[in-house]
C-alpha positions as CSV (number, residue, x, y, z in Angstrom):
1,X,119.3,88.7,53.3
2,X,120.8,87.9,50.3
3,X,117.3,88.2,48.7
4,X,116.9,91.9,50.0
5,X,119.8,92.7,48.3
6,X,119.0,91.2,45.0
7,X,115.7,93.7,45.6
8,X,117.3,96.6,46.5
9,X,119.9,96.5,43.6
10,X,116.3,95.9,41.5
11,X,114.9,99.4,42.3
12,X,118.3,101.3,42.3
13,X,118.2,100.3,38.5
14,X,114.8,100.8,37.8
15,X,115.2,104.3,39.8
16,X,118.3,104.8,37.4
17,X,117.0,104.0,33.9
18,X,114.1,105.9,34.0
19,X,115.9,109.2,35.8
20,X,119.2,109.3,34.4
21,X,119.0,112.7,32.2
22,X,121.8,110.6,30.4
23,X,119.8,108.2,29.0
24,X,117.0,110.6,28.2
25,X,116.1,110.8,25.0
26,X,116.7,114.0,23.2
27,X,114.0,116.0,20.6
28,X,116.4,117.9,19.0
29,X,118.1,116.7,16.1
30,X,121.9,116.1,16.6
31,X,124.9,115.0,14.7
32,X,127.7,112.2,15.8
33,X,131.3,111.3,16.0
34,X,133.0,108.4,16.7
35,X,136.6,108.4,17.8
36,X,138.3,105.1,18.2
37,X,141.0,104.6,21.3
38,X,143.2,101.6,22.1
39,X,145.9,100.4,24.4
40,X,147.8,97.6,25.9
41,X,149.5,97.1,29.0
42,X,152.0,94.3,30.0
43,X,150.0,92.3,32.9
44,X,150.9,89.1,34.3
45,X,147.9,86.0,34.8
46,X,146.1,86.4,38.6
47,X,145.9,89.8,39.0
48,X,142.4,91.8,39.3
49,X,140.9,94.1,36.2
50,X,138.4,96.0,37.1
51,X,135.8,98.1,34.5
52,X,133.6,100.6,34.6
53,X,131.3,101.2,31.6
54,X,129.9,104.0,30.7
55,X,126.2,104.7,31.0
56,X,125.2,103.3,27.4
57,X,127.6,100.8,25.3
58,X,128.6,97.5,25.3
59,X,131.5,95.0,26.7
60,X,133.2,92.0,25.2
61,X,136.0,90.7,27.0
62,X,138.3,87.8,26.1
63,X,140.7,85.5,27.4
64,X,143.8,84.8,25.8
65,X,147.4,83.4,26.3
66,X,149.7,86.6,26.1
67,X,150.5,88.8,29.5
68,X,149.0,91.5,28.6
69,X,145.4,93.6,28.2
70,X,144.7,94.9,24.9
71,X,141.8,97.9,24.9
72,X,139.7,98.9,22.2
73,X,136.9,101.2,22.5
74,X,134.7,103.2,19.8
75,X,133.6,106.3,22.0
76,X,130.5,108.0,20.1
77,X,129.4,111.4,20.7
78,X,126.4,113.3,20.0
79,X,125.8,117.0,19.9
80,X,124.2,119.6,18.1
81,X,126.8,121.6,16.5
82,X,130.5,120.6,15.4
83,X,132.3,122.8,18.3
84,X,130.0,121.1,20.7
85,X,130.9,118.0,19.2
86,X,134.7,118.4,19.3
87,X,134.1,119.4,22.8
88,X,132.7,116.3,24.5
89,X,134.8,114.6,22.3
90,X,137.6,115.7,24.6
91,X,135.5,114.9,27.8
92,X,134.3,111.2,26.9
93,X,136.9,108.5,26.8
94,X,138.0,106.5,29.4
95,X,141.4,106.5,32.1
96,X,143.9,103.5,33.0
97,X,144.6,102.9,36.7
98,X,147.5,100.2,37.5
99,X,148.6,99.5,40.9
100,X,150.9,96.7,40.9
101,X,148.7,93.5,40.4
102,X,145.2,95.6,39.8
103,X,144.2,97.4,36.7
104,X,141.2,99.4,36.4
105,X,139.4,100.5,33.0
106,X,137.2,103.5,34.2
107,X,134.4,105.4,31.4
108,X,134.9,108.9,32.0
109,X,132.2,112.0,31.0
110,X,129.3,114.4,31.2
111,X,127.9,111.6,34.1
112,X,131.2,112.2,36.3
113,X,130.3,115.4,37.9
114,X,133.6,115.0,40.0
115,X,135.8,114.7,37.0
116,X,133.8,117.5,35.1
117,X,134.9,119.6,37.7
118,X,138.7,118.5,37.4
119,X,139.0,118.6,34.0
120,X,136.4,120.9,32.4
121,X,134.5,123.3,35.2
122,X,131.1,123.9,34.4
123,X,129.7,122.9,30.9
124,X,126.3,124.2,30.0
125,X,123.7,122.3,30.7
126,X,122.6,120.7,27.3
127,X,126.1,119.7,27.1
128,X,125.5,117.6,30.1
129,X,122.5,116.2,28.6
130,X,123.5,115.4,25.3
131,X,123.9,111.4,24.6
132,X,127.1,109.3,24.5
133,X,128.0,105.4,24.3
134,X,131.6,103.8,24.7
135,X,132.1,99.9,23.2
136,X,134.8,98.1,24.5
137,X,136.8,94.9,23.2
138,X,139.0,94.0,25.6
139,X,141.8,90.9,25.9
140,X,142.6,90.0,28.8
141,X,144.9,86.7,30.1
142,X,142.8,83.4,30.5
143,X,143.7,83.1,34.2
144,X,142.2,86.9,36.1
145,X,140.3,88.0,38.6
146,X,137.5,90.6,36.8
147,X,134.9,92.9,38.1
148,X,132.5,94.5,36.1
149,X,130.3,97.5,36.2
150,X,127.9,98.4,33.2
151,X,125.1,100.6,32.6
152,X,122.9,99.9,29.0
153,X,124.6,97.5,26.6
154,X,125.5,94.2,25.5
155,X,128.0,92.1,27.7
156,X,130.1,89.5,26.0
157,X,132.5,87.1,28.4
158,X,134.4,84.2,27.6
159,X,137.6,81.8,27.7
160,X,138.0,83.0,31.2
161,X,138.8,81.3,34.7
162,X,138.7,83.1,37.7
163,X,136.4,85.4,39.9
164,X,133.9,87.6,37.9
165,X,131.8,90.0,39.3
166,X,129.4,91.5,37.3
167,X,126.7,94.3,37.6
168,X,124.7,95.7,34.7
169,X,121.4,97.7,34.8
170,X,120.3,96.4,31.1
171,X,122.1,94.1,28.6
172,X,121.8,91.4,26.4
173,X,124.4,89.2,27.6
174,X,126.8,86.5,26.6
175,X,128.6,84.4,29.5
176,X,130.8,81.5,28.3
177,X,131.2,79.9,31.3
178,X,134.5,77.7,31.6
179,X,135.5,77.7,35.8
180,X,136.0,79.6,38.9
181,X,133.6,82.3,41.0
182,X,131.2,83.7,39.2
183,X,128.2,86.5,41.0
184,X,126.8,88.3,37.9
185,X,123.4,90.8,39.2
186,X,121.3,92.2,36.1
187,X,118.8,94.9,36.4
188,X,116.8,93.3,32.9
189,X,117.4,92.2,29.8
190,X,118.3,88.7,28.5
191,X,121.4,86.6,29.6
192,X,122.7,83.6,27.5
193,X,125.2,81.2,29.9
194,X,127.1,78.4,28.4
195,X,128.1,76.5,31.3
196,X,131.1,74.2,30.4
197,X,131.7,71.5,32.6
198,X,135.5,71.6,32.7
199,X,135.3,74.2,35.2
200,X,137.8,74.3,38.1
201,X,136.8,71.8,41.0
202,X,134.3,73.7,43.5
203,X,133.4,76.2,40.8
204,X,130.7,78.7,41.5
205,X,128.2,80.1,39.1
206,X,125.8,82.3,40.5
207,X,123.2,84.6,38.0
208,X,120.5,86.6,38.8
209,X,118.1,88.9,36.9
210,X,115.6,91.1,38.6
211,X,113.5,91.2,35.4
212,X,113.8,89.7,32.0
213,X,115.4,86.1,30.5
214,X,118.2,84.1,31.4
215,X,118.7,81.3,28.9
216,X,121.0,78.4,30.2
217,X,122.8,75.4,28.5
218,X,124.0,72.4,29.7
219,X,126.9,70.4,28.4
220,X,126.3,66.6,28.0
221,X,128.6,66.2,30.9
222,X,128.1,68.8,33.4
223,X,128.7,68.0,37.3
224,X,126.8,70.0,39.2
225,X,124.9,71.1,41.8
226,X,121.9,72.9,39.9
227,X,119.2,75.8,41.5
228,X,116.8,77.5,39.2
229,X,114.5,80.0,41.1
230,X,111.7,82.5,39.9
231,X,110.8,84.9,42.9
232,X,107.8,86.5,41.6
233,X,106.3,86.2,38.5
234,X,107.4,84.2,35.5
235,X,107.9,80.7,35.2
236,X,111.5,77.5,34.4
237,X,111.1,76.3,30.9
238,X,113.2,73.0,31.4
239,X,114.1,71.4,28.1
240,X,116.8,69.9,29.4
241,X,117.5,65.7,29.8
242,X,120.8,65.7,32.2
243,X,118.3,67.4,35.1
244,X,116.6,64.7,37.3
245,X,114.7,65.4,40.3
246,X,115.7,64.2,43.4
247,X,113.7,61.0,45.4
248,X,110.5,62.2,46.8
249,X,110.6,65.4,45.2
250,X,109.4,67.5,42.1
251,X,110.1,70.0,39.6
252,X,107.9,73.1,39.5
253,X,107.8,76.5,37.7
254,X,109.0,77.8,40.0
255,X,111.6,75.7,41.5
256,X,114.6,73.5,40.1
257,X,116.9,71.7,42.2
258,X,119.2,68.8,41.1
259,X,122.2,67.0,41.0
260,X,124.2,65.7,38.4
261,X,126.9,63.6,38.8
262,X,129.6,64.4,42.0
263,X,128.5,67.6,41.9
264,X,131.7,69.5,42.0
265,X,130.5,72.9,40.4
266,X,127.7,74.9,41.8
267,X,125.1,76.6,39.2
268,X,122.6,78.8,40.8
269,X,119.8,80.5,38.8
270,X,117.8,83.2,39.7
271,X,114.9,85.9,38.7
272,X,112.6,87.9,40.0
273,X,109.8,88.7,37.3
274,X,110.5,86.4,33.6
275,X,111.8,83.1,32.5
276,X,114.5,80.8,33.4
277,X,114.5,78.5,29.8
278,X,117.0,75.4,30.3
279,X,118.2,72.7,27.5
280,X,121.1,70.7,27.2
281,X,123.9,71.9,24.5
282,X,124.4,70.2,21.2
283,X,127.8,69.7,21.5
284,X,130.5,67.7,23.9
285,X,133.5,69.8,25.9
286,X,135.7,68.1,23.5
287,X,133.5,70.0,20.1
288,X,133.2,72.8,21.8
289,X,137.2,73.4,22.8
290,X,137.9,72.8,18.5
């Protein structure tokens, strides 16, 4: 079941980055602008922040020690004349949603037909086609509950412990893995994870890719329970020297199971078509926190 649904989310992304007019490119030539936005909101450790990116651009979110979430976005816009410009400049952005305990971060444009028609009726159609990307740095406290929704673009996580959810179509990802739930589902690209081993006890890691690279690293004293699976095509690179099969079995190319040491946290790796690549990190916990 759970395999079906990796799957399904699979072709929905395929189906979307190749017929998304959004994403299309565009054979006219047309100009930019960037306007930058930021805000911050008091918000107190625990509660949830949820984001929604917007169809191209990137995240990085940190954790830090003040009660509150500081937003930064560059929001770029392309067009071919300067009135069109100013135009989608006022469209493209993104809106705040708090609710007690629950903030939400939602990317807002020409790809929201509901809120065109709130906020801006009908725009001409090669308004609606025309190009846009929004980048967001966001701060947010160490201890939070995040879900996360992107499009194209980098992602960029760390100094965080809590639940993450994470879906993204395409990205080049960063995941600086410290404790707590974590399901992240990518459509393709390639996905770095630092997995730190002071995570919380009974910590959950689970990654999957339906087509590209996921590149993970070990710290010298990780305790974990430890699944790497390729479904399809594609092979495990393991590099690494803390993963030691268990009696009477082997590893494959296909297949990685281990255990290492109690086994408190539980790392599971998974893609469809590429390469899970594996090796142990260079440095201790202790380097690492300096």
């Amino acid at each position: 079941m759970k395999t079906q649904k990796f799957l399904n989310f699979f072709l929905l992304a395929i189906f979307v980055l190749n017929f998304t007019p959004i994403l299309r490119a565009q054979t006219k030539s047309l100009i930019k602008r960037t306007t930058y936005k930021t805000n911050n909101l008091e918000f107190e450790p625990g509660g949830t922040i949820s984001i929604v990116g917007a169809p191209s651009g990137s995240v990085s979110i940190e954790g830090w020690q003040k009660n509150e979430v500081e937003i930064s976005a560059d929001i770029e816009v392309q067009a071919e004349t300067e009135m069109d410009l100013a135009r989608l400049a006022q469209i493209n952005g993104f809106i705040l949603d708090k609710h007690f305990r629950h903030l939400s971060i939602i990317s807002v444009g020409t790809h929201d037909k509901n809120y065109l028609k709130r906020i801006a009726g009908k725009l001409p159609k090669n308004l609606l086609l025309m190009p846009f990307r929004i980048d967001y740095r966001i701060k947010v406290p160490s201890f939070c509950r995040l879900e996360i929704d992107g499009g194209q673009g980098d992602l960029q996580i760390s100094k965080i412990v809590g639940a993450i959810r994470i879906n993204f179509l395409r990205s080049n990802a960063k995941l600086d893995l410290e404790g707590g739930i974590i399901n992240a589902t990518f459509g393709s690209g390639n996905v770095d994870v630092s997995v730190n081993s002071r995570g919380l006890p009974e910590s959950n890691f689970d990654v999957q890719m339906a087509d590209g690279t996921i590149n993970v690293e070990l710290t010298n004293n990780i305790d974990a329970e430890f699944s790497a699976k390729i479904l399809r095509t594609g092979r495990i690179e393991n590099a690494s020297n803390l993963l030691k099969p268990p009696d009477r079995a082997k590893f494959t190319e296909k297949l990685i199971a281990a255990r290492v040491g109690r086994g408190r946290t539980r790392l599971s790796f998974i893609v469809g078509d590429g390469t899970i690549k594996i090796r142990d990190s260079k440095f201790s916990d202790e380097q690492l926190e300096e």
